[in-house]
C-alpha positions in Angstrom: 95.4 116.4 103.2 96.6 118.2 99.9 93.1 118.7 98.7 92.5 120.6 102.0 95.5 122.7 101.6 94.3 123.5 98.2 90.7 124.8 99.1 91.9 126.6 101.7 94.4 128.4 99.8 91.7 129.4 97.1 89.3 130.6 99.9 92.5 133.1 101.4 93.0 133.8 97.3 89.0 135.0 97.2 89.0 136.9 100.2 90.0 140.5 99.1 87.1 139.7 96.1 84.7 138.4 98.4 84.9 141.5 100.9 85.1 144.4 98.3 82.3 146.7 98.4 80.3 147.8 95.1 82.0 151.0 93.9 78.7 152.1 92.4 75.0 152.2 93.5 72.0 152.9 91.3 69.2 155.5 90.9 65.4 154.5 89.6 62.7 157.4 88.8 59.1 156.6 89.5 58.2 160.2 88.0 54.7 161.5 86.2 55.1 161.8 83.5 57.4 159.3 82.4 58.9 161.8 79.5 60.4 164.0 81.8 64.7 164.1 81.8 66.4 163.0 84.4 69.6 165.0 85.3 72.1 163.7 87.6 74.3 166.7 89.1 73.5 168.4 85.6 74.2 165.6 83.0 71.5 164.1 81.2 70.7 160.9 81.6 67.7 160.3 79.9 63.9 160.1 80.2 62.3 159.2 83.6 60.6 156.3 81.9 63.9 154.4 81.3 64.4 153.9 84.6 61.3 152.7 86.3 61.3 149.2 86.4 63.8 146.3 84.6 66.6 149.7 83.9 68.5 151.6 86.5 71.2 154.2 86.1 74.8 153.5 87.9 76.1 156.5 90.0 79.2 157.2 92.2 78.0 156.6 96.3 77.6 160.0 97.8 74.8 163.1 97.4 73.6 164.4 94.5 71.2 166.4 93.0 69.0 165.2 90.8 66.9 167.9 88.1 63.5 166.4 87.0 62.4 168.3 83.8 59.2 168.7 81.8 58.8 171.8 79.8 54.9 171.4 80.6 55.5 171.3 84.6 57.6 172.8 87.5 60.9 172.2 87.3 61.8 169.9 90.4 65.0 169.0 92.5 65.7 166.1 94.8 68.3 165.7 96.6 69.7 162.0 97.1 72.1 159.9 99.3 73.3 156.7 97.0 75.0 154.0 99.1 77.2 151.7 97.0 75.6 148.4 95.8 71.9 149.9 96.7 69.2 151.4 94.6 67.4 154.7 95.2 64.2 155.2 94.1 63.0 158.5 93.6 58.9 158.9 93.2 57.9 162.4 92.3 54.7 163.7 90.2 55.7 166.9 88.3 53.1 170.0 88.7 51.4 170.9 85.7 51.8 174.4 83.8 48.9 176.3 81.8 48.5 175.1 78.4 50.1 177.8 76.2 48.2 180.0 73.6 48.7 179.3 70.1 49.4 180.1 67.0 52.1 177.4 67.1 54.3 175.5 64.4 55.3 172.2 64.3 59.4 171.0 65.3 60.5 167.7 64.4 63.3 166.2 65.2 65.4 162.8 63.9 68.7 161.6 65.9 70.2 158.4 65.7 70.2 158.0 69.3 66.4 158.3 70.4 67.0 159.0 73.9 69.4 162.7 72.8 68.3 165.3 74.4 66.7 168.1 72.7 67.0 171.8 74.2 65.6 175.0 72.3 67.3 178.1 74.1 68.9 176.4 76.8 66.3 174.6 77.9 65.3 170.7 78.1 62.1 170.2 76.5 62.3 166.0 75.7 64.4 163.8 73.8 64.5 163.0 70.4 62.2 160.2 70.1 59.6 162.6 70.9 59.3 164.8 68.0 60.7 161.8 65.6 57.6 161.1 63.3 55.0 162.8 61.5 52.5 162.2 64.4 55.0 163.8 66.7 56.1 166.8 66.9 56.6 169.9 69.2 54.5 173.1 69.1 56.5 175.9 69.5 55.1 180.1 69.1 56.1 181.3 65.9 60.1 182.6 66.3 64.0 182.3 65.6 65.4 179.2 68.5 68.7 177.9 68.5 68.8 174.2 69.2 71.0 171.8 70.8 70.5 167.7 70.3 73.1 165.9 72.6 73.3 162.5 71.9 73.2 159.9 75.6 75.9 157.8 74.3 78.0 160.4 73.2 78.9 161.5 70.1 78.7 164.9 68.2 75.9 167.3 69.5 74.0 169.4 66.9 73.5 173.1 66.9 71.6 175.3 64.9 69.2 178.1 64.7 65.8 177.0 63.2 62.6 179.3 62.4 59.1 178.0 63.3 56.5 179.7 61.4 53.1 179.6 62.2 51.2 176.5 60.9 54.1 174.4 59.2 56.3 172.0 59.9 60.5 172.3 60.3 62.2 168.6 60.3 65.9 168.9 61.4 68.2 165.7 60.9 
């Protein structure tokens, strides 16, 4: 009889954990290409391909708008309804912009954290990885930029001004 009294006092115990909802639900990007950012109600989050398959992001249950950006296509934004302990899948394919005219110069850029996002005047154009080695790298017209690497996991964001000349190389650390 004890034994009884006892699992039925553990079940009551388990009941409040047993019912609680998720507090969070979860956002994955089927997006083309798979380098474009992914901004959740402005914040960076990282590149679409992160969260195609095995890696999802958390997010708080409610709407929210969600930024796709590429600087070689159209900027999109879709709007979502999260529902605690679900997953939202967005699938979008970004449309393409005309190639740009050179002369161009080379940008390259090293973080720590691969996934920091990299904005020249404002705007998103990839994340660090991107422009990491010397087979990488981002054309850019000759001109004065000011850049902005935000690190993902937080951390210190750099910012500087940095000339690209025509047919060379800048590295920024």
């Amino acid at each position: 009889m004890r034994a009884k009294i006892s699992w039925v006092a553990l079940l009551l115990a388990a009941c409040p954990f047993l019912m609680a909802q998720p507090h969070e639900g979860y956002l994955k990007a089927k997006v083309n290409p798979g380098r474009a950012g992914v901004f959740v109600d402005g914040k960076y989050v990282g590149p679409a391909a992160n969260f195609r398959m095995a890696r999802k992001y958390a997010v708080a249950p409610g709407k929210h708008e969600v930024k796709l950006i590429d600087p070689r296509y159209e900027e999109t934004t879709v709007p979502v309804d999260v529902t605690a302990g679900k997953t939202t899948v967005i699938s979008q394919t970004l449309k393409a912009l005309p190639v740009p005219q050179g002369p161009f110069g080379i940008l390259r850029v090293q973080n720590r954290d691969k996934y920091a996002a990299v904005y020249l005047n404002d705007k998103y154009y990839g994340h660090a990885d991107e422009f990491s080695n010397g087979s990488q790298g981002m054309l850019l017209p000759p001109g004065e930029y000011n850049l902005r690497v935000e690190p993902t996991a937080g951390g210190n964001a750099v910012a500087q001004k940095v000339q690209i000349t025509a047919g060379q190389t800048t590295l920024i650390k």
